[in-house]
Steps between C-alpha positions, in 0.01 A plus 500: 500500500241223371529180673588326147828741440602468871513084460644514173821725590481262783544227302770616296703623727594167575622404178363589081217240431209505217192538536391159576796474830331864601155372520595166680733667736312761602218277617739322637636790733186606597301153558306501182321844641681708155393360201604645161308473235637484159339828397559673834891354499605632156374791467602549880866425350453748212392763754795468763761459185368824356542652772878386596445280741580155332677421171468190275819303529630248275429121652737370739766234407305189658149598389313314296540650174136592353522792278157574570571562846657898650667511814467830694749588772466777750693869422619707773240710480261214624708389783493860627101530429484122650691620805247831566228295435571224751612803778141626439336178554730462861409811567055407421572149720680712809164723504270240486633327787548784703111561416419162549651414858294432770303743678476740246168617350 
Protein backbone atom coordinates (compact mmCIF):
# COMPACT_ATOMS: atom_id res chain seq x y z
CA UNK A 1 0.00 0.00 0.00
CA UNK A 2 1.44 3.63 -0.88
CA UNK A 3 2.51 5.54 2.04
CA UNK A 4 -0.23 8.35 1.11
CA UNK A 5 -3.34 5.68 1.32
CA UNK A 6 -1.84 4.05 4.49
CA UNK A 7 -1.89 7.76 6.42
CA UNK A 8 -5.05 8.70 5.01
CA UNK A 9 -7.18 5.52 6.24
CA UNK A 10 -5.11 6.36 9.20
CA UNK A 11 -6.48 9.46 9.54
CA UNK A 12 -9.94 8.65 9.12
CA UNK A 13 -10.24 6.05 11.11
CA UNK A 14 -10.28 8.33 13.82
CA UNK A 15 -13.14 10.24 12.89
CA UNK A 16 -14.70 11.69 8.92
CA UNK A 17 -12.71 14.98 8.21
CA UNK A 18 -12.17 16.95 4.71
CA UNK A 19 -9.55 17.28 3.03
CA UNK A 20 -7.99 20.17 4.65
CA UNK A 21 -8.27 18.15 8.61
CA UNK A 22 -6.58 15.03 6.47
CA UNK A 23 -3.65 16.96 5.32
CA UNK A 24 -3.06 18.78 8.73
CA UNK A 25 -3.55 15.69 10.73
CA UNK A 26 -1.64 13.50 9.03
CA UNK A 27 1.46 15.65 9.35
CA UNK A 28 0.55 15.93 12.48
CA UNK A 29 0.70 12.06 13.30
CA UNK A 30 3.69 11.56 11.64
CA UNK A 31 5.86 14.81 12.68
CA UNK A 32 5.43 16.72 9.50
CA UNK A 33 7.46 13.62 7.67
CA UNK A 34 3.76 12.87 5.37
CA UNK A 35 2.87 15.68 3.53
CA UNK A 36 -0.13 15.64 1.15
CA UNK A 37 -0.24 17.56 -1.53
CA UNK A 38 -3.40 18.82 -2.91
CA UNK A 39 -2.99 16.89 -6.16
CA UNK A 40 -1.53 13.79 -4.52
CA UNK A 41 -4.51 14.00 -1.60
CA UNK A 42 -7.54 14.10 -3.94
CA UNK A 43 -6.96 12.09 -6.34
CA UNK A 44 -5.46 9.73 -3.53
CA UNK A 45 -9.21 10.05 -2.09
CA UNK A 46 -10.79 9.32 -5.49
CA UNK A 47 -8.56 6.24 -5.78
CA UNK A 48 -9.24 4.57 -2.24
CA UNK A 49 -13.20 5.61 -2.64
CA UNK A 50 -13.28 3.82 -5.97
CA UNK A 51 -12.06 1.21 -4.73
CA UNK A 52 -14.36 0.76 -1.41
CA UNK A 53 -12.28 1.73 0.98
CA UNK A 54 -13.69 5.22 2.09
CA UNK A 55 -17.05 6.87 1.32
CA UNK A 56 -17.95 10.61 1.25
CA UNK A 57 -20.14 11.32 4.22
CA UNK A 58 -22.36 14.12 4.75
CA UNK A 59 -20.60 16.90 7.29
CA UNK A 60 -20.90 16.33 10.83
CA UNK A 61 -23.38 18.32 13.07
CA UNK A 62 -20.65 20.81 14.60
CA UNK A 63 -18.64 21.39 11.41
CA UNK A 64 -18.29 24.38 9.98
CA UNK A 65 -20.72 24.42 7.30
CA UNK A 66 -18.83 25.24 3.84
CA UNK A 67 -20.57 23.66 1.02
CA UNK A 68 -17.49 23.62 -0.82
CA UNK A 69 -15.98 21.38 1.53
CA UNK A 70 -16.57 16.89 1.37
CA UNK A 71 -15.96 14.97 4.30
CA UNK A 72 -14.75 11.38 3.70
CA UNK A 73 -15.10 8.76 6.43
CA UNK A 74 -13.50 5.37 6.47
CA UNK A 75 -15.75 2.04 5.15
CA UNK A 76 -15.16 -1.25 6.55
CA UNK A 77 -13.40 -2.28 3.90
CA UNK A 78 -10.56 0.27 4.84
CA UNK A 79 -10.37 -0.58 8.42
CA UNK A 80 -9.79 -4.21 7.38
CA UNK A 81 -7.11 -3.09 4.53
CA UNK A 82 -5.79 -0.47 7.35
CA UNK A 83 -5.50 -3.35 9.80
CA UNK A 84 -3.35 -5.81 7.13
CA UNK A 85 -1.47 -3.04 6.24
CA UNK A 86 -0.29 -1.96 9.69
CA UNK A 87 0.33 -6.08 10.59
CA UNK A 88 2.68 -5.94 7.53
CA UNK A 89 4.54 -2.98 8.62
CA UNK A 90 4.97 -4.85 12.46
CA UNK A 91 5.88 -7.58 10.80
CA UNK A 92 8.95 -5.25 8.28
CA UNK A 93 9.99 -3.39 11.91
CA UNK A 94 10.32 -7.06 13.86
CA UNK A 95 12.83 -8.10 10.88
CA UNK A 96 14.73 -5.19 10.83
CA UNK A 97 15.57 -5.32 14.32
CA UNK A 98 16.25 -8.78 14.48
CA UNK A 99 18.74 -7.90 11.44
CA UNK A 100 19.92 -5.00 13.03
CA UNK A 101 21.00 -6.24 16.66
CA UNK A 102 24.31 -6.30 17.62
CA UNK A 103 26.79 -8.64 16.45
CA UNK A 104 25.24 -9.52 13.43
CA UNK A 105 26.84 -8.99 10.00
Amino acid sequence: MKKQRFHILLVLAEAPRHGAEIQRRASEMTKGEVKLYPVTLYRTLDELAADGLIREVAAPGDADHNERRRYYAITPSGRRALAGEAESLEAAARLARMALRPGRA
